[in-house]
VEXDREN-2710 file (C-alpha; in Angstrom, 1 decimal):
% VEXDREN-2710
k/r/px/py/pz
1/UNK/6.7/-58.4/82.7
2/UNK/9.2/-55.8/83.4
3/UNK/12.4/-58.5/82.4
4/UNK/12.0/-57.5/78.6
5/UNK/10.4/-54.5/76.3
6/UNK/7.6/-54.8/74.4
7/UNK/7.3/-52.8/71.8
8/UNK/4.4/-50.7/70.8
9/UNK/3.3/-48.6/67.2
10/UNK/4.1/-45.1/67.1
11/UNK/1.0/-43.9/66.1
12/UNK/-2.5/-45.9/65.9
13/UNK/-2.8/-48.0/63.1
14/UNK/-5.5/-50.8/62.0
15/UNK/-5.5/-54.4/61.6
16/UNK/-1.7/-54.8/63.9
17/UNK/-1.4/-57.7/65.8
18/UNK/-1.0/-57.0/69.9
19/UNK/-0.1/-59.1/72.4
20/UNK/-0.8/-59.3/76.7
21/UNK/1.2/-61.1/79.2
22/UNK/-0.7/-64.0/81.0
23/UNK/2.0/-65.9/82.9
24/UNK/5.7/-66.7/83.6
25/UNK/7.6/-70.0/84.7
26/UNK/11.6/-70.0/85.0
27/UNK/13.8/-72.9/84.0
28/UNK/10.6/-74.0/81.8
29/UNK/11.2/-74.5/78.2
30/UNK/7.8/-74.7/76.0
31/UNK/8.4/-77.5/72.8
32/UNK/5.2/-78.5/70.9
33/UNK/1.4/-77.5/70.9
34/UNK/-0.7/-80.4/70.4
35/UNK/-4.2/-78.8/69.8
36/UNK/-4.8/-77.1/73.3
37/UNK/-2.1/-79.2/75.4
38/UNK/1.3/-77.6/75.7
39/UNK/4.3/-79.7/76.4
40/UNK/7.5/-78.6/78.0
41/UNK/10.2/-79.4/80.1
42/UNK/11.9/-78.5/83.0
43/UNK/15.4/-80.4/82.9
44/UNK/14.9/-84.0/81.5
45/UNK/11.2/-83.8/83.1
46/UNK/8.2/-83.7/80.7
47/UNK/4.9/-81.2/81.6
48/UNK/2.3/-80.3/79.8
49/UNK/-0.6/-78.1/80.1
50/UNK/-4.5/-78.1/79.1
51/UNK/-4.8/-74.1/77.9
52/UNK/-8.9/-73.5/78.8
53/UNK/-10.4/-70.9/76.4
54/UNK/-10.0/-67.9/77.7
55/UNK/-7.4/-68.9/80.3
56/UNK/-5.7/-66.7/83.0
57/UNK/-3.8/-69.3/84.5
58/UNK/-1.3/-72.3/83.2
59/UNK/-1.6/-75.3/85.1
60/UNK/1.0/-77.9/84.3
61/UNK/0.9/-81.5/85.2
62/UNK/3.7/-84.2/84.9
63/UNK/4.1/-86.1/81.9
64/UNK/7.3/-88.0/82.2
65/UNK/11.3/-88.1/82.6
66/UNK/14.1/-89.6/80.6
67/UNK/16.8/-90.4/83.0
68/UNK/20.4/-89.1/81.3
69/UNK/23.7/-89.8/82.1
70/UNK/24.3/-89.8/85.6
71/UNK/27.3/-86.5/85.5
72/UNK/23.7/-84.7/83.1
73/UNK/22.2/-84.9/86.7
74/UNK/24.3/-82.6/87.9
75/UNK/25.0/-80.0/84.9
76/UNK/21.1/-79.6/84.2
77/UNK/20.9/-78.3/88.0
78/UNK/22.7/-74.8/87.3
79/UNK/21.5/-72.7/84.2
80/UNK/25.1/-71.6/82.9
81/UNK/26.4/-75.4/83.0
82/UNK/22.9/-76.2/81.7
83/UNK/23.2/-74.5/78.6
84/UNK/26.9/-75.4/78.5
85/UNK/26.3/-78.8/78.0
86/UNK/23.3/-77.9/75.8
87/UNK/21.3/-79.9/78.1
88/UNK/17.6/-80.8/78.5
89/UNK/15.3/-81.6/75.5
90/UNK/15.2/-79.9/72.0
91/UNK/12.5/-81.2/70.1
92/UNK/9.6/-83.0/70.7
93/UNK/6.6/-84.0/68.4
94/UNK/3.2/-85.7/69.4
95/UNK/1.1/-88.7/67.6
96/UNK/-2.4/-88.7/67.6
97/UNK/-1.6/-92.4/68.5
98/UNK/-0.7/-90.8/72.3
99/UNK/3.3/-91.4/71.4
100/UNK/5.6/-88.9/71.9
101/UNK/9.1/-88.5/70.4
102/UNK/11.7/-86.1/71.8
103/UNK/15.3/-85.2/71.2
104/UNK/18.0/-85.0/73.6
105/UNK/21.5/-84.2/73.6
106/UNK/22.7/-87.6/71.4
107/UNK/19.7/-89.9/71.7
108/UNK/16.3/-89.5/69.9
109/UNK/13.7/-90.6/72.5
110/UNK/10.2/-92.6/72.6
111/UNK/7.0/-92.7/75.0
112/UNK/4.7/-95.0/74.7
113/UNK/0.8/-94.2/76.1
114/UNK/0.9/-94.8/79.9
115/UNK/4.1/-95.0/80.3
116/UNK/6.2/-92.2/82.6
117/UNK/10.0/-93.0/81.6
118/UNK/11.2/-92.3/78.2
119/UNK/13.7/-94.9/76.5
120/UNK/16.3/-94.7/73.9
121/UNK/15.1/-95.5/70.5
122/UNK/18.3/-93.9/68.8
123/UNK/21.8/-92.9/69.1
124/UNK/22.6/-89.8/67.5
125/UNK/26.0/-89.8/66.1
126/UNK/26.5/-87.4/64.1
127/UNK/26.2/-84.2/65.7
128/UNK/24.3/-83.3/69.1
129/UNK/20.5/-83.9/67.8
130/UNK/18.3/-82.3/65.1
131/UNK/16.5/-79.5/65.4
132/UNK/12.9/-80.4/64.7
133/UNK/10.8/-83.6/64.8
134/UNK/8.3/-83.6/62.5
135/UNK/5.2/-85.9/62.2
136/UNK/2.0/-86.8/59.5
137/UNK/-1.5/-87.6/59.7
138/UNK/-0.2/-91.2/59.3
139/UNK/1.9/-91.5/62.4
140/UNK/5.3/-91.2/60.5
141/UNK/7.5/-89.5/61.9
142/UNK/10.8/-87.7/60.2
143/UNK/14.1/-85.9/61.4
144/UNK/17.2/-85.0/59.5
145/UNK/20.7/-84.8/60.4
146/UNK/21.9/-81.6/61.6
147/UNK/25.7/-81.8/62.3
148/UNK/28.9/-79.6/61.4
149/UNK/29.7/-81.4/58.2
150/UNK/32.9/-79.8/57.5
151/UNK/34.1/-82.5/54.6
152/UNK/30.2/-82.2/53.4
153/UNK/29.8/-85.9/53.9
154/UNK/26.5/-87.5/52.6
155/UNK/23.0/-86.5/54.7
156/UNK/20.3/-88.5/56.1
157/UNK/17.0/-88.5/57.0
158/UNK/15.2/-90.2/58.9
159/UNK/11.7/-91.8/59.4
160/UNK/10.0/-94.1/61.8
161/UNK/6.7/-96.3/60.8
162/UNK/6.2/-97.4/64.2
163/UNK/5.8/-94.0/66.4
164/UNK/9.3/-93.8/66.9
165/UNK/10.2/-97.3/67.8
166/UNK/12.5/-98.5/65.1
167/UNK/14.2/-95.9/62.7
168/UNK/15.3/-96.0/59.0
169/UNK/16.8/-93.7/56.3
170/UNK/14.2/-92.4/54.3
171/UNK/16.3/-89.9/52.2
172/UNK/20.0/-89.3/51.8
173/UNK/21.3/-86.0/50.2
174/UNK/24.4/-87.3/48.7
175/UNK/28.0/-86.0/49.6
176/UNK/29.1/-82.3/48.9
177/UNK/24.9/-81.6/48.3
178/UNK/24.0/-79.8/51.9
179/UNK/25.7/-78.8/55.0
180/UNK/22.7/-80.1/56.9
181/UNK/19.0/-80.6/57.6
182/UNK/17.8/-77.7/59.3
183/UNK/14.0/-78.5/59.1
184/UNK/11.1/-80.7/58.1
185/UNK/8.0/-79.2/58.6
186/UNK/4.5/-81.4/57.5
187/UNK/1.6/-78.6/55.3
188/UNK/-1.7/-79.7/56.0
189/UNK/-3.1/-77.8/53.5
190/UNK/-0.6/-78.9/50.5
191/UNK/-0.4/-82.6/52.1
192/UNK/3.4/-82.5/51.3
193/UNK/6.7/-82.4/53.5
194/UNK/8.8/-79.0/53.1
195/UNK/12.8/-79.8/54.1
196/UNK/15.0/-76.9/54.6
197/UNK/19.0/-76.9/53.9
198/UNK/21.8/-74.9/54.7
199/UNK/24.1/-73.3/54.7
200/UNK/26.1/-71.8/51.4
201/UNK/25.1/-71.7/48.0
202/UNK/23.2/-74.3/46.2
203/UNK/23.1/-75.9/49.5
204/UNK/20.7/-73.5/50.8
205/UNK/17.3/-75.2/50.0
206/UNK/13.6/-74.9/50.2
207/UNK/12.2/-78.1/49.2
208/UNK/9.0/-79.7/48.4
209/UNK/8.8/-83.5/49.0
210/UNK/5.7/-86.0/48.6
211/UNK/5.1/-87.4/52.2
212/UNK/6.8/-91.0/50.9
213/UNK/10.2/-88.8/49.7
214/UNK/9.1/-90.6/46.3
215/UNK/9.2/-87.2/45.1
216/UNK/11.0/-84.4/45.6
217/UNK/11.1/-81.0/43.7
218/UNK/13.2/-77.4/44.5
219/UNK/11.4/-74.4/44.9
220/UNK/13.9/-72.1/46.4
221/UNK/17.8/-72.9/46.6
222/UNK/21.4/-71.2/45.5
223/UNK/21.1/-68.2/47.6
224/UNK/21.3/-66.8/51.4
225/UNK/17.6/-65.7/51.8
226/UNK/16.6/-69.5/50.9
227/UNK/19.0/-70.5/53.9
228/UNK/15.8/-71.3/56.6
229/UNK/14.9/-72.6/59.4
230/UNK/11.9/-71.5/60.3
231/UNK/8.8/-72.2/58.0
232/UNK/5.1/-72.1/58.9
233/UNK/2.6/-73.1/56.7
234/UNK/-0.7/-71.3/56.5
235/UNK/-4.2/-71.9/54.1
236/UNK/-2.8/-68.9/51.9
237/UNK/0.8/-70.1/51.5
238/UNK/4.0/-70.8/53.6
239/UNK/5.3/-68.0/55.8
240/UNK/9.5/-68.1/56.3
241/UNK/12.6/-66.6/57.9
242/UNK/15.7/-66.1/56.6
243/UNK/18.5/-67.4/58.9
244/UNK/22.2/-66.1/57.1
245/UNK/24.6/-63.7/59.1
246/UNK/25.7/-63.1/55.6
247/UNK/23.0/-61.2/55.0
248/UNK/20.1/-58.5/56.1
249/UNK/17.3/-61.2/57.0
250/UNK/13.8/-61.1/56.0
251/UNK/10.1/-62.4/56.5
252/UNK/9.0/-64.3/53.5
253/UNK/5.8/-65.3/52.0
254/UNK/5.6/-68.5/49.0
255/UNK/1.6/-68.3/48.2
256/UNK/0.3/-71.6/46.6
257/UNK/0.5/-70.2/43.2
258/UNK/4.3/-69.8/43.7
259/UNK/4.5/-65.9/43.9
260/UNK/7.6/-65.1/46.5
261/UNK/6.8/-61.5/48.6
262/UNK/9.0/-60.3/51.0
263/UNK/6.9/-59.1/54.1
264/UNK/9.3/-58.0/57.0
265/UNK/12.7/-57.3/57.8
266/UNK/14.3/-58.6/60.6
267/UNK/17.1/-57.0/62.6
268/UNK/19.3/-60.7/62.5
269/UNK/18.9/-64.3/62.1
270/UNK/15.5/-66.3/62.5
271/UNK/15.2/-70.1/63.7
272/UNK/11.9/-70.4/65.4
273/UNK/8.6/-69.6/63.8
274/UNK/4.7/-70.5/64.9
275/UNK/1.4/-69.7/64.8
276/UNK/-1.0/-68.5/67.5
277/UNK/-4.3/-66.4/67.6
278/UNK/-4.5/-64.8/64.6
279/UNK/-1.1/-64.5/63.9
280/UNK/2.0/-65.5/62.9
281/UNK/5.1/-65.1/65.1
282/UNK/9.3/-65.6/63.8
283/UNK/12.2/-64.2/66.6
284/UNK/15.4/-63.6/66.1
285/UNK/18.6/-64.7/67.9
286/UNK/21.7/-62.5/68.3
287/UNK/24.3/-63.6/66.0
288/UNK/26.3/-60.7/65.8
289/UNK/27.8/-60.0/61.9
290/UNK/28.2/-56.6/59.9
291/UNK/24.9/-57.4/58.4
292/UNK/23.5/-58.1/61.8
293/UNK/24.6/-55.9/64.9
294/UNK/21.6/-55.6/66.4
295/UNK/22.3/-57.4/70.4
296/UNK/18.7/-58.0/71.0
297/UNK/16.4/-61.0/70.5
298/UNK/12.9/-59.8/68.9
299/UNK/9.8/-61.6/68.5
300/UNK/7.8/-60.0/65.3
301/UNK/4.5/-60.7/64.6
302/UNK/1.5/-60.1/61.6
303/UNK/-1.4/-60.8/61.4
304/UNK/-2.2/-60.9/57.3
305/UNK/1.3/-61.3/56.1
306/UNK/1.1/-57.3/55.3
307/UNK/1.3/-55.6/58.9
308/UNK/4.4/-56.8/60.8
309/UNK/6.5/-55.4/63.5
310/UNK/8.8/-56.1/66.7
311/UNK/6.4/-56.7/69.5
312/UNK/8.6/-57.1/72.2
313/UNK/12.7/-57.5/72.9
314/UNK/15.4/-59.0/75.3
315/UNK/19.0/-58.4/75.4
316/UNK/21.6/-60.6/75.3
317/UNK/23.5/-61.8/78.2
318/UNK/26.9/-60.9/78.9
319/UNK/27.9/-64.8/79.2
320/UNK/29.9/-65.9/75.6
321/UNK/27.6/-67.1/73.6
322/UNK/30.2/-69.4/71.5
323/UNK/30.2/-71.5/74.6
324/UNK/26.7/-70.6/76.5
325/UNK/24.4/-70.0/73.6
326/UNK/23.0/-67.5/71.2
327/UNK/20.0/-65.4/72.9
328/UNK/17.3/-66.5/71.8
329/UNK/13.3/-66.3/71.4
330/UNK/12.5/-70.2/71.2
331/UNK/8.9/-70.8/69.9
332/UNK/6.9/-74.6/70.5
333/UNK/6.5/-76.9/67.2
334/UNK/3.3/-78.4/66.7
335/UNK/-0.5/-76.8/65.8
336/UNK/-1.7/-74.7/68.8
337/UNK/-5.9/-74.3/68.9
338/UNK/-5.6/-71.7/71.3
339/UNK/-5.4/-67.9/71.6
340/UNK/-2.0/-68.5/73.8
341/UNK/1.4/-67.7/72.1
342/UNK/4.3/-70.0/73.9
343/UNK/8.1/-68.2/74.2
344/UNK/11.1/-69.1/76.1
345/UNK/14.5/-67.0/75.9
346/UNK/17.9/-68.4/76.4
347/UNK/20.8/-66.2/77.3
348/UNK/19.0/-62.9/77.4
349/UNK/19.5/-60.4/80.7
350/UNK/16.8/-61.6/83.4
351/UNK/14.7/-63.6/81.5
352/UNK/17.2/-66.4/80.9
353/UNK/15.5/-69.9/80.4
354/UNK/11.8/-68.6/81.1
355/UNK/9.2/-69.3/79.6
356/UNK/6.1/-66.5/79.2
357/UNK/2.6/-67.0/78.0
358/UNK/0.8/-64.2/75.7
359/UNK/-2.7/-63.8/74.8
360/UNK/-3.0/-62.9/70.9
361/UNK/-5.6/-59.9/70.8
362/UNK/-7.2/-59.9/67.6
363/UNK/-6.0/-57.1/64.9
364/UNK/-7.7/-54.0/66.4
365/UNK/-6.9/-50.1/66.4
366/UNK/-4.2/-49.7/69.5
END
């Protein structure tokens, strides 16, 4: 694994999280854990993977394909034209009902079980796609709206009754409320949606919403360090990252009594967050500001929302990032049984669109 740095303590101390290298696969991006199957894609082709305890090896097997527009044929075969055109799939949630739903680049997608070519279930015309697909014990499944919004234009959500089938709005912020959806991520453990906003002011929100949007109440909003994307939930509380170039970003915990603490600091802006092992993962992407020079993508990790740290590091590309992406630590969606932690970077020096697997060593002395 000599394309990045991993990080290591500078002297030995208890209860850190550490992680190994078990495999690599290039033009391989890693989207959602469902239990021990990963699912990924390599251009508009579906793969997934059944992760064996204890597993060495990563053996994928093909899922499916959605075929694009025929001129998407041809960008998705080089990687600078591929993340040009922002191309591939972005999002991708599983049912326990075997369906599948998956963002592309302006169409969500839906596959039904035993079928092997996805089909259009809806156009996406507003913006490019949204970031996250998020899905309930019940079999609904929910995205929001994630577009440019300049004129702050009314905001919808969406939700499908039939695994992905048919779509309605089940929510709409009204105009001059958000920017955008950046997130809606189910909690098992409080049986509740949480939405995420962005991106200034009051329109940065952390909200708590009843899984039939009857109710809806704020728990964070108004300021940069409630502008998230990346929120995982956890027995104890919700773990998230702040995502502002405004602003030094930060690790965050909200325990179930409502008590915020700030765990980590994080050297720029955070979009992706999971948990594997025994821990829980955010990265970074380089979005160079004043408040956030740094021109590395890092993947911190902790293990009991007290002992956090960079574990490893990639630098950015020299490729503009306004047209061929942010670098950027991308981490699956989804609840992952396994001791395996998923990453793929984008635009980083000579790991660009590769995806490596980690085992999660339990918190010992290094």
């Amino acid at each position: 694994m000599a394309a990045h740095e991993a990080s290591t303590a500078s002297s030995p101390e208890p209860d850190i999280l550490n992680v190994v290298p078990v495999a690599e696969f290039p033009r391989l991006r890693a989207l959602a854990w469902h239990d021990d199957l990963l699912y990924a894609s390599r251009g508009y082709s579906l793969l997934r993977a059944l992760i064996k305890t204890n597993a060495d090896a990563v053996e994928w097997q093909p899922v499916a394909r959605y075929l694009p527009a025929w001129w998407r044929n041809l960008s998705v075969s080089s990687r600078l034209s591929f993340r040009l055109f922002r191309d591939g799939f972005h999002a991708l949630a599983t049912l326990d009902s075997g369906h599948i739903v998956a963002a592309v680049p302006g169409a969500i997608l839906t596959l039904a079980p035993g079928e092997s070519e996805f089909r259009e279930s809806h156009r996406v015309v507003r913006g490019t796609r949204p970031l996250h697909i998020s899905v309930t014990p019940g079999g609904h499944v929910f995205w929001g709206e994630y577009f440019d919004n300049p004129n702050r234009d009314e905001v919808h959500i969406y939700i499908s009754t039939d695994n992905g089938s048919r779509w309605e709005v089940a929510y709409t912020f009204p105009r001059g409320a958000v920017r955008h959806v950046h997130n809606i991520v189910y909690d098992e453990w409080g049986d509740c949606l949480w939405v995420l906003t962005g991106d200034n002011g009051s329109e940065c929100r952390i909200l708590r919403v009843s899984c039939d949007f009857r109710n809806m109440d704020v728990v964070l909003s108004g300021h940069q360090q409630a502008r998230a994307v990346a929120l995982v939930p956890a027995p104890e509380g919700l773990y998230f990252s702040s995502d502002t170039p405004l602003e030094s970003n930060r690790v965050y915990r909200l325990d179930r009594g409502g008590t915020l603490n700030e765990l980590a600091s994080l050297s720029s802006s955070s979009i992706y967050g999971c948990r594997a092992g025994g821990g829980i993962f955010f990265s970074t992407m380089v979005e160079p500001s004043s408040a956030n020079p740094d021109p590395n993508v890092r993947l911190y990790g902790g293990c009991d929302g007290l002992q956090w740290r960079s574990l490893m590091q990639w630098r950015k590309d020299l490729w503009p990032m306004s047209l061929f992406q942010y670098g950027n630590a991308l981490l699956p969606d989804g609840r992952n049984t396994t001791d395996l932690l998923a990453v793929t970077t984008v635009a980083v020096e000579r790991d660009d669109l590769r995806t490596s697997i980690w085992r999660v060593l339990p918190a010992v002395m290094l």
